[in-house]
TIFIDO-918440 format. One record per residue: x, y, z of N, C-alpha, C, CB in turn; residue number from 1; residue in one letter. Coordinates in Angstrom, 2 decimals, m for minus. Glycine has a CB too. Example, Ala and Ser with C-alpha at 12.3 -4.5 7.8 and 13.67 -1.06 7.14 Angstrom:
n.px=13.19 n.py=m5.69 n.pz=7.80 ca.px=12.30 ca.py=m4.50 ca.pz=7.80 c.px=13.20 c.py=m3.30 c.pz=7.80 cb.px=11.31 cb.py=m4.47 cb.pz=9.05 resi=1 resn=A
n.px=12.85 n.py=m2.25 n.pz=7.08 ca.px=13.67 ca.py=m1.06 ca.pz=7.14 c.px=12.90 c.py=0.03 c.pz=7.87 cb.px=14.08 cb.py=m0.60 cb.pz=5.72 resi=2 resn=S
END
This chain:
n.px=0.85 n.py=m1.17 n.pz=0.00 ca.px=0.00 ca.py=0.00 ca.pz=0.00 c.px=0.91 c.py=1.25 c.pz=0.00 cb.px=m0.97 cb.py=m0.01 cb.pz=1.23 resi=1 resn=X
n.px=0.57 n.py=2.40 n.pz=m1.06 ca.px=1.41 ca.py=3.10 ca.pz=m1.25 c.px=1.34 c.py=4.43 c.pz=0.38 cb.px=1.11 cb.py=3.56 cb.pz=m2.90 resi=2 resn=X
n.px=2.26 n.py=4.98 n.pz=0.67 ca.px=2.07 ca.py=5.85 ca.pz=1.81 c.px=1.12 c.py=6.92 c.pz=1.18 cb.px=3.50 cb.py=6.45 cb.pz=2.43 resi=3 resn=X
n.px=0.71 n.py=7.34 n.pz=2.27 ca.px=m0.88 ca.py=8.34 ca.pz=2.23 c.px=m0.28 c.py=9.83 c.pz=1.92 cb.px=m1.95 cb.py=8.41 cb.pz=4.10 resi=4 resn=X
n.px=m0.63 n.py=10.49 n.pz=1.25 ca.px=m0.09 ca.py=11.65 ca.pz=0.39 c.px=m0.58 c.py=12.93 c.pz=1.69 cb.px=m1.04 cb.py=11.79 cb.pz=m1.54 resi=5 resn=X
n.px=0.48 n.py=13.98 n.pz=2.01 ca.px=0.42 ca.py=14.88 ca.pz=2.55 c.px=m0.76 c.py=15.75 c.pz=2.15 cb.px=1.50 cb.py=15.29 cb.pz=2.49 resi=6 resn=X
n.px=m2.09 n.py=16.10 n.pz=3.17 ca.px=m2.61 ca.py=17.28 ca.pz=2.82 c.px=m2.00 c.py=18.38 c.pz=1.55 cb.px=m2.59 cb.py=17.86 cb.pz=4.06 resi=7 resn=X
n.px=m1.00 n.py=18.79 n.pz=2.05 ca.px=m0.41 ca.py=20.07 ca.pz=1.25 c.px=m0.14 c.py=19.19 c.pz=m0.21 cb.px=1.27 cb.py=20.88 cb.pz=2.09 resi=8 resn=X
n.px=m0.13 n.py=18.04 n.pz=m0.54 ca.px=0.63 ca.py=17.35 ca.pz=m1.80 c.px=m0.54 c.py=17.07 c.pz=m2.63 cb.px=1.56 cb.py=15.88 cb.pz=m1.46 resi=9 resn=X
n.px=m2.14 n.py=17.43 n.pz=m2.26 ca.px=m2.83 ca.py=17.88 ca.pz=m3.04 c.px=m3.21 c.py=18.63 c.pz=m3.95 cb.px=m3.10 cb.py=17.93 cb.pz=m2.79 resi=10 resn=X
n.px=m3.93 n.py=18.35 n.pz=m4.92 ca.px=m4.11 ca.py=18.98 ca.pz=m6.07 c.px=m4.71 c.py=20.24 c.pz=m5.39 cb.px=m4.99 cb.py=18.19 cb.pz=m7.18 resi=11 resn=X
n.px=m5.64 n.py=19.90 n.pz=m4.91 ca.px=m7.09 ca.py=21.60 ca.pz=m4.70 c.px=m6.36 c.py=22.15 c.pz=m3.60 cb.px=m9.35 cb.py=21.24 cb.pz=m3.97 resi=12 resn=X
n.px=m5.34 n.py=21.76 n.pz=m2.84 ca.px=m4.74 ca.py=22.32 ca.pz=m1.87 c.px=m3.60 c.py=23.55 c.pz=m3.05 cb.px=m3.94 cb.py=20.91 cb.pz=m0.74 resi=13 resn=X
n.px=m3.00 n.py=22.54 n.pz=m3.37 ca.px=m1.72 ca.py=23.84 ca.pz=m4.26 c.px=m2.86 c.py=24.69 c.pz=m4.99 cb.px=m0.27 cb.py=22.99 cb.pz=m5.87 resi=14 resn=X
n.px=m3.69 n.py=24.49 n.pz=m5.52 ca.px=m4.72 ca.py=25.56 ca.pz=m6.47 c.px=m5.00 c.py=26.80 c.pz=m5.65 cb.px=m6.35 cb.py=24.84 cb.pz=m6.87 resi=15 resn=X
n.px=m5.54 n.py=26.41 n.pz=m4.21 ca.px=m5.78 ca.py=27.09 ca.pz=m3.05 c.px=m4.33 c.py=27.95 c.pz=m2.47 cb.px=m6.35 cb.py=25.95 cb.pz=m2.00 resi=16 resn=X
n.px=m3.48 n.py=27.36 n.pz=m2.46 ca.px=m2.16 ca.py=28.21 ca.pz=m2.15 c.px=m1.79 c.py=29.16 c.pz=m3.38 cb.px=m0.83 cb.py=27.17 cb.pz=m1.86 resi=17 resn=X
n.px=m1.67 n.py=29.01 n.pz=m4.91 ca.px=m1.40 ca.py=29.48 ca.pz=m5.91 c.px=m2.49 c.py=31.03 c.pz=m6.25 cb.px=m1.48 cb.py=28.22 cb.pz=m6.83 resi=18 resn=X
n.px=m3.65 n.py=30.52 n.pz=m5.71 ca.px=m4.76 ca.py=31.63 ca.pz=m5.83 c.px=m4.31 c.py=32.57 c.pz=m4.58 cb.px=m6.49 cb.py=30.99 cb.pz=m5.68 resi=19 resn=X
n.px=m4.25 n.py=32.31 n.pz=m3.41 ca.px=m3.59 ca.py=32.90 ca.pz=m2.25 c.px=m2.67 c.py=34.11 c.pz=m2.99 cb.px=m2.64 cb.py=31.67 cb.pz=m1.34 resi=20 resn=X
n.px=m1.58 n.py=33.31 n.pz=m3.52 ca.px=m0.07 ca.py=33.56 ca.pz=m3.98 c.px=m0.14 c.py=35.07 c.pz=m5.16 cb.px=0.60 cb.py=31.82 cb.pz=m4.95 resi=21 resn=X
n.px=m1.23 n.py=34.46 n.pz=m5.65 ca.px=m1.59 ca.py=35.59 ca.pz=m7.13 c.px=m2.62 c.py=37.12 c.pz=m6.17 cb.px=m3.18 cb.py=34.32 cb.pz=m8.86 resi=22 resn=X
n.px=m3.08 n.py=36.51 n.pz=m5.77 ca.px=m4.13 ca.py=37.65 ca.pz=m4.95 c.px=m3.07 c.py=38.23 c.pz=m3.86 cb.px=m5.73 cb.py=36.81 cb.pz=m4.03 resi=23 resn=X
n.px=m2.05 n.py=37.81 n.pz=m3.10 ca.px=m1.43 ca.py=38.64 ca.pz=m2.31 c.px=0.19 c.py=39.09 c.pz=m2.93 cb.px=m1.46 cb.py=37.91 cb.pz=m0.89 resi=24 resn=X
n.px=0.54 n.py=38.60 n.pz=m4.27 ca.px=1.01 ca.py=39.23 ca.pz=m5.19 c.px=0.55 c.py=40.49 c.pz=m5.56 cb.px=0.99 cb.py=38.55 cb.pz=m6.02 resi=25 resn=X
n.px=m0.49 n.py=40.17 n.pz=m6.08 ca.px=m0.96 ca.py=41.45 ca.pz=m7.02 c.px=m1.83 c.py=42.63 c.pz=m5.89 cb.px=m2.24 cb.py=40.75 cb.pz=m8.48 resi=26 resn=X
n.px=m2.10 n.py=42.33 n.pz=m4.81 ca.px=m1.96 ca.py=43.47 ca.pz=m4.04 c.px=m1.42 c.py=44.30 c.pz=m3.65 cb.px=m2.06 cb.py=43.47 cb.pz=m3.54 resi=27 resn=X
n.px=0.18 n.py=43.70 n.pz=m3.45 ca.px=1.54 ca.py=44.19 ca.pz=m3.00 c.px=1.88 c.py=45.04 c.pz=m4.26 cb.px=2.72 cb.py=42.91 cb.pz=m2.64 resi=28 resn=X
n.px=2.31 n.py=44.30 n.pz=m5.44 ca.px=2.22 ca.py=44.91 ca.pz=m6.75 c.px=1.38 c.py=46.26 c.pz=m7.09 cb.px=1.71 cb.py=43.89 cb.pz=m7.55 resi=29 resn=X
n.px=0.86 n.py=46.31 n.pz=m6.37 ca.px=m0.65 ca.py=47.56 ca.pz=m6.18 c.px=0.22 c.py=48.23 c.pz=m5.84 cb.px=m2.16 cb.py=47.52 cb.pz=m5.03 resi=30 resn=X
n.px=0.17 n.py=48.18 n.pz=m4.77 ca.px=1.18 ca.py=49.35 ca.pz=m3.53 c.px=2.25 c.py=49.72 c.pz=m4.21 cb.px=1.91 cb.py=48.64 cb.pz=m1.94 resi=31 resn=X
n.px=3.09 n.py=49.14 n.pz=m4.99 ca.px=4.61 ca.py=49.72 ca.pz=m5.29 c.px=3.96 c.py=50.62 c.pz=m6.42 cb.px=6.04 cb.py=48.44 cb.pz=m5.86 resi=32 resn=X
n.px=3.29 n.py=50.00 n.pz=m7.32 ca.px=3.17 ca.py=51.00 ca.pz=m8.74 c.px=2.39 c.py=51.99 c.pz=m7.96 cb.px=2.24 cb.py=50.34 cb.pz=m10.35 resi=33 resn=X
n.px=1.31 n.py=52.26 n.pz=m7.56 ca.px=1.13 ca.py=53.35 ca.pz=m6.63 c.px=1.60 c.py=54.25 c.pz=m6.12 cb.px=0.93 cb.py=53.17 cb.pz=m5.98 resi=34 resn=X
n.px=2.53 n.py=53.59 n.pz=m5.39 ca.px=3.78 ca.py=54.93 ca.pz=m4.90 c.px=4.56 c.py=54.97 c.pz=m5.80 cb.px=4.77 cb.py=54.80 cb.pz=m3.55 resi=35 resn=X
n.px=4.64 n.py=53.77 n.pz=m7.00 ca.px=5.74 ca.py=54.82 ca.pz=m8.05 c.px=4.83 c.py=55.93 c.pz=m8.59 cb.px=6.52 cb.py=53.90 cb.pz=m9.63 resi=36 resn=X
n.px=3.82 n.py=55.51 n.pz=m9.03 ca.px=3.02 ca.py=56.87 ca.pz=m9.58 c.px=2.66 c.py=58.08 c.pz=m8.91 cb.px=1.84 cb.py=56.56 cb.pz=m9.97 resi=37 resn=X
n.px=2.18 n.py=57.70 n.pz=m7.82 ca.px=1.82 ca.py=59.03 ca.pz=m6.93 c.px=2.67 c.py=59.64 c.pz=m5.71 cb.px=0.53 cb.py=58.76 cb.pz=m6.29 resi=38 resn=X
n.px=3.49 n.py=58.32 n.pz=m5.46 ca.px=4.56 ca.py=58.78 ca.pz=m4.61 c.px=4.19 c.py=58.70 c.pz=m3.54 cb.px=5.04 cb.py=59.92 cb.pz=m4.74 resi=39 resn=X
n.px=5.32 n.py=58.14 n.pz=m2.69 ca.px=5.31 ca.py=57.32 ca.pz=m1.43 c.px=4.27 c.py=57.50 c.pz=0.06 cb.px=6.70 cb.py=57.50 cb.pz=m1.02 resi=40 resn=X
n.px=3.87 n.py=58.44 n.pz=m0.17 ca.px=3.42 ca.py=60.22 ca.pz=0.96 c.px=2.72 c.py=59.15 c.pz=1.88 cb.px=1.88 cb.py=62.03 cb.pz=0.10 resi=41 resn=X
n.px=1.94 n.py=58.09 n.pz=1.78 ca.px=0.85 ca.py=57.85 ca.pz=2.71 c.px=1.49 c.py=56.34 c.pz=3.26 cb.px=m0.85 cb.py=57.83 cb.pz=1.88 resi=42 resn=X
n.px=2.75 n.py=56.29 n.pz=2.93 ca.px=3.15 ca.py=54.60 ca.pz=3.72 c.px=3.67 c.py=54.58 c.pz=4.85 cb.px=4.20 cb.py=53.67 cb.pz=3.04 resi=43 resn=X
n.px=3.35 n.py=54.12 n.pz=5.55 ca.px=4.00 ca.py=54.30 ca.pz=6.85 c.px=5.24 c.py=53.53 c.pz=6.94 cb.px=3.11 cb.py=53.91 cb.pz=7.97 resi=44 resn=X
n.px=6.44 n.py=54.18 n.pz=7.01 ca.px=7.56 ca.py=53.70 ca.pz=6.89 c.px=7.97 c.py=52.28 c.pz=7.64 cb.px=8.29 cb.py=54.71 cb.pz=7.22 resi=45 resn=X
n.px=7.42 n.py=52.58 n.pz=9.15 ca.px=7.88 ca.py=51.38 ca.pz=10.07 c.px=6.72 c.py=50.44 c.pz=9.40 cb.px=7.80 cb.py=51.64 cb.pz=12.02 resi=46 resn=X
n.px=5.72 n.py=50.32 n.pz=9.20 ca.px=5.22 ca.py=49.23 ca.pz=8.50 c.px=5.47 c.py=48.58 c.pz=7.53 cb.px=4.44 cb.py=49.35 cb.pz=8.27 resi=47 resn=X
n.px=5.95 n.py=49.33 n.pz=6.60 ca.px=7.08 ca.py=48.73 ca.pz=5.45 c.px=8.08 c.py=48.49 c.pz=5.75 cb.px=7.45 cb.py=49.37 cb.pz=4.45 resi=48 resn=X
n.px=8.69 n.py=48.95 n.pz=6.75 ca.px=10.28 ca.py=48.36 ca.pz=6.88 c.px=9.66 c.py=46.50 c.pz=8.08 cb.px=11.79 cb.py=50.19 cb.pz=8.24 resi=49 resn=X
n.px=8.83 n.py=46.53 n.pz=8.63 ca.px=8.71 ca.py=45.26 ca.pz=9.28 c.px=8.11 c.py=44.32 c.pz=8.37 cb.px=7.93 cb.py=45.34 cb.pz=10.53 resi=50 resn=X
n.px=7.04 n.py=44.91 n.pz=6.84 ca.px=6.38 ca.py=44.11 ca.pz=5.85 c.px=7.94 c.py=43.48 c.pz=5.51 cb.px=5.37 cb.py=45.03 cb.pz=4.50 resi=51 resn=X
n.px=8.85 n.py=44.27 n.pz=4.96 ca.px=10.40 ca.py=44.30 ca.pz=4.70 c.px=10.57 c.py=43.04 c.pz=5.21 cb.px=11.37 cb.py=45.48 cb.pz=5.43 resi=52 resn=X
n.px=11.14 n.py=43.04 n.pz=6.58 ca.px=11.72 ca.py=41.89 ca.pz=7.62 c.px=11.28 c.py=40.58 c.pz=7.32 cb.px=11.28 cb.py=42.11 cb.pz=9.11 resi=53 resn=X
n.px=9.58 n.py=40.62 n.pz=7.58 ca.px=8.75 ca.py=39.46 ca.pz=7.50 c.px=9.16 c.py=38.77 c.pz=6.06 cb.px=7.12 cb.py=39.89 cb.pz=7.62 resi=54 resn=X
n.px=8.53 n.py=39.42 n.pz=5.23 ca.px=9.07 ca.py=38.73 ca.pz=3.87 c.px=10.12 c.py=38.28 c.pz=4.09 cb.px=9.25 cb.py=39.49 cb.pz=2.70 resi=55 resn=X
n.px=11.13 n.py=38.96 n.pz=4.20 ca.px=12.78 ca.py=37.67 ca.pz=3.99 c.px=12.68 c.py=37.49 c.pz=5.22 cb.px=14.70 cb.py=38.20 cb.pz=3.45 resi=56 resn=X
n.px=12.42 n.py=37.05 n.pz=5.87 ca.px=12.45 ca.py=35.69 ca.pz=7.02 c.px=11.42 c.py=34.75 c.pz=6.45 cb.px=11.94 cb.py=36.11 cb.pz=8.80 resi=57 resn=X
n.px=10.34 n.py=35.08 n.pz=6.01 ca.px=9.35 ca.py=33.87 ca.pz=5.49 c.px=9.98 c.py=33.64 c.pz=4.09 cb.px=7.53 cb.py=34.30 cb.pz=5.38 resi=58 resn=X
n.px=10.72 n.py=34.07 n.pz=3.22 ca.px=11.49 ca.py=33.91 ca.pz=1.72 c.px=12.35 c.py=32.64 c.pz=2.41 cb.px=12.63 cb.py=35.56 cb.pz=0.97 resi=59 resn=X
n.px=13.16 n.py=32.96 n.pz=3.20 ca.px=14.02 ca.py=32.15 ca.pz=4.04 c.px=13.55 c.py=30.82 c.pz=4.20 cb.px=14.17 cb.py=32.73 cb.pz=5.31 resi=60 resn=X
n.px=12.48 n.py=30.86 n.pz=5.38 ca.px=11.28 ca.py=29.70 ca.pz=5.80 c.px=11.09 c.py=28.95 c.pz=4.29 cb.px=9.49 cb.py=30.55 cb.pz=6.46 resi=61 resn=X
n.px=10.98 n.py=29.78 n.pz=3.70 ca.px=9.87 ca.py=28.60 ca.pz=2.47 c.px=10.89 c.py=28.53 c.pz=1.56 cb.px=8.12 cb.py=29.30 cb.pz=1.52 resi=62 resn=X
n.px=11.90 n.py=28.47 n.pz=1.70 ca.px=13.08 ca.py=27.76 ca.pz=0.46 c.px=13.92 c.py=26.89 c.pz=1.08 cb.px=14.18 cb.py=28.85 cb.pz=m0.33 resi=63 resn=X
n.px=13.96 n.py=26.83 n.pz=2.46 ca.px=14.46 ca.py=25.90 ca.pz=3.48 c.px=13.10 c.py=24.38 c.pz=3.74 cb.px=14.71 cb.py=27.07 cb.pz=5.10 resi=64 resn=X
n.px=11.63 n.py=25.15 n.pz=3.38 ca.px=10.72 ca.py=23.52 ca.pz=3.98 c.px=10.49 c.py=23.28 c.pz=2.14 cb.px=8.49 cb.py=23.79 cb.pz=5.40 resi=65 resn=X
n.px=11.45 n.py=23.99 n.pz=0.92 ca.px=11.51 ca.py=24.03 ca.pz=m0.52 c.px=9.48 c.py=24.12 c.pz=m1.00 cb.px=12.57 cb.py=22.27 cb.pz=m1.13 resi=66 resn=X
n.px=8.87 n.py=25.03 n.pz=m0.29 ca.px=7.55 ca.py=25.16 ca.pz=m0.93 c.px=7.59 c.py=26.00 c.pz=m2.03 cb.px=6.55 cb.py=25.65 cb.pz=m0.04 resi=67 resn=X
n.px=7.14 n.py=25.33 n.pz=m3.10 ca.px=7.06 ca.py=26.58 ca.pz=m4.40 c.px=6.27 c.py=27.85 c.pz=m4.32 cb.px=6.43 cb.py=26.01 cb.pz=m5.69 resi=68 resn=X
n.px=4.91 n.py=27.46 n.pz=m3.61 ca.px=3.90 ca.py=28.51 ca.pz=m3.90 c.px=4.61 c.py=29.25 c.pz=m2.79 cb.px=2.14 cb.py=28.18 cb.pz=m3.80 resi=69 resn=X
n.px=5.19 n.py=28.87 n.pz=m1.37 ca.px=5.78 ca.py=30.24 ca.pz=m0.69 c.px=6.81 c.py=31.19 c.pz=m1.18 cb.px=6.33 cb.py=29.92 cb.pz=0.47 resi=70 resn=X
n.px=7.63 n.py=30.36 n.pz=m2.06 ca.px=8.97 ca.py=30.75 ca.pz=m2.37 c.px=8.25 c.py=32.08 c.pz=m3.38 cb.px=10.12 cb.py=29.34 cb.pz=m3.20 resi=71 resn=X
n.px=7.80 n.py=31.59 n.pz=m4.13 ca.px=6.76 ca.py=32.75 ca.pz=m5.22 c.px=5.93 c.py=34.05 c.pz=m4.63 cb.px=5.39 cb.py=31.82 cb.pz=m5.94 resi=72 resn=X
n.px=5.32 n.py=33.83 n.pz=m3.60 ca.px=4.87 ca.py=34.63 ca.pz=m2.65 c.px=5.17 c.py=36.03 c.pz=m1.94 cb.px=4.89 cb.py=33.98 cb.pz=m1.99 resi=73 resn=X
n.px=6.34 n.py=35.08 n.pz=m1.28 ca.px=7.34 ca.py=35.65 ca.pz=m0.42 c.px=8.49 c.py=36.60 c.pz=m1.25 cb.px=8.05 cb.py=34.39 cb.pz=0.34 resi=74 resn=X
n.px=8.71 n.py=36.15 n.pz=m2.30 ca.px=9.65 ca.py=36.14 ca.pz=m3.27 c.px=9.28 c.py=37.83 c.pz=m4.18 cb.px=9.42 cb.py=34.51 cb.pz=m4.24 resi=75 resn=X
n.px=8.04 n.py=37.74 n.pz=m4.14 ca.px=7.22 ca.py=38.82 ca.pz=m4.99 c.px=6.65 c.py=39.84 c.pz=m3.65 cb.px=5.73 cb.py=37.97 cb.pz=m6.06 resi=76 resn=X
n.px=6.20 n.py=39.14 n.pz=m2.55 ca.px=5.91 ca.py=40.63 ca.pz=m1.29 c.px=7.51 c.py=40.98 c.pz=m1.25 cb.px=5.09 cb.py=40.11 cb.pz=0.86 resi=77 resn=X
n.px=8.95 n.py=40.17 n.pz=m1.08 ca.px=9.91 ca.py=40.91 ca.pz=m0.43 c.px=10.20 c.py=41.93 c.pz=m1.38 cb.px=11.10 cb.py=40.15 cb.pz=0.00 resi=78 resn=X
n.px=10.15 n.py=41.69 n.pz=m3.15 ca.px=10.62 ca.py=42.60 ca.pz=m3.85 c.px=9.81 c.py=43.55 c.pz=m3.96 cb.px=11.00 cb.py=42.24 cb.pz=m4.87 resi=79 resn=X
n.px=8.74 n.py=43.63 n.pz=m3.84 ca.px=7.68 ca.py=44.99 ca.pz=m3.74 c.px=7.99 c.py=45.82 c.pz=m2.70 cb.px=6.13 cb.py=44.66 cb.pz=m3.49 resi=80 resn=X
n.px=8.06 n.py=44.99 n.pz=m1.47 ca.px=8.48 ca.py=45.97 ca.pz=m0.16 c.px=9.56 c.py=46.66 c.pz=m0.44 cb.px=8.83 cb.py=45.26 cb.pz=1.16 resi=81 resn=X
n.px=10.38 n.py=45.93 n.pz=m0.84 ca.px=12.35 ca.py=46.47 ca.pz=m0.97 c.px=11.72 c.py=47.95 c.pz=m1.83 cb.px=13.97 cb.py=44.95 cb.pz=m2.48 resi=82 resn=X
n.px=11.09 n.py=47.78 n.pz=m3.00 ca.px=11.14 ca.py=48.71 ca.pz=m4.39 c.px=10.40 c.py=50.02 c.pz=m3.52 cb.px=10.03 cb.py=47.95 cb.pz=m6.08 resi=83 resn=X
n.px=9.58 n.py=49.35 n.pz=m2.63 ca.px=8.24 ca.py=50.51 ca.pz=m2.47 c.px=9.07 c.py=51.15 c.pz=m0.86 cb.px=6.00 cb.py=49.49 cb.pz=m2.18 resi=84 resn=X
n.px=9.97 n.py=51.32 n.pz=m0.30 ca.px=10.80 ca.py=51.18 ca.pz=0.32 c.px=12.06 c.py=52.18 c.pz=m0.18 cb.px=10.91 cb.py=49.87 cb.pz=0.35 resi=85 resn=X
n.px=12.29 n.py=51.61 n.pz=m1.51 ca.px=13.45 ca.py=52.64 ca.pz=m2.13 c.px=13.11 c.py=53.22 c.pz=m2.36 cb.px=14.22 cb.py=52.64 cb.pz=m2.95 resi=86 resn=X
n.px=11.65 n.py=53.80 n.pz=m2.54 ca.px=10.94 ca.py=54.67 ca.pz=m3.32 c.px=10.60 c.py=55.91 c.pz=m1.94 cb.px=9.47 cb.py=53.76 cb.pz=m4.16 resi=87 resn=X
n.px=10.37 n.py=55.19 n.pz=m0.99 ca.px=10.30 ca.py=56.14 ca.pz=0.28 c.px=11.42 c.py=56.69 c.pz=0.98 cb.px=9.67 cb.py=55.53 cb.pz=1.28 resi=88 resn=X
n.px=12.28 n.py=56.01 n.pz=0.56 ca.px=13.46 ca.py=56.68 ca.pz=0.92 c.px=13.81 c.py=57.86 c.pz=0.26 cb.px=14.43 cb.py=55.90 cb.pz=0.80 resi=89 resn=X
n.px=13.62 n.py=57.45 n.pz=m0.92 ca.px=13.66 ca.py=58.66 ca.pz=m2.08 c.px=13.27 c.py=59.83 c.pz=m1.87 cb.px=12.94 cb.py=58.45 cb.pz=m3.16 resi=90 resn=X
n.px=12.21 n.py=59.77 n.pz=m1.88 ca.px=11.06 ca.py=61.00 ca.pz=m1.74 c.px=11.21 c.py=62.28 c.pz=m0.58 cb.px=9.60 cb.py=60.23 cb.pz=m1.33 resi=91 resn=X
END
């Protein structure tokens, strides 16, 4: 009998993480083109610099337990934070 397949090693489970992944992508993605366009004025710095932190410690986390959909995630909030970040520094 073959061993019993991990929750997470599901099909509707990764669909469910991937939809997660695209929807809190493209939110973050929001925020940076935003402040590239209108400029940084309304971000609260210490919240972006800890969004900052979190991301690469969870980028970290999820290329160490090798999850794709985190690595993608994490991978796309840390570079938005970093960009939307340089952009406040800027300003």
């Amino acid at each position: 009998m073959p061993p019993e397949r991990r929750l997470a090693d599901r099909q509707s489970v990764k669909v469910l993480g991937w939809i997660a992944c695209v929807v809190l992508s493209g939110s973050l993605i929001y925020v940076f083109v935003r402040s590239l366009v209108d400029g940084p004025g309304e971000v609260d710095p210490v919240f972006l610099t800890l969004q900052t932190l979190a991301s690469l410690l969870f980028l970290v986390y999820s290329l160490r337990v090798k999850n794709r959909v985190f690595v993608t995630a994490n991978g796309v909030a840390l570079l938005s934070a970093v960009g939307t970040l340089v952009l406040l520094v800027r300003a």
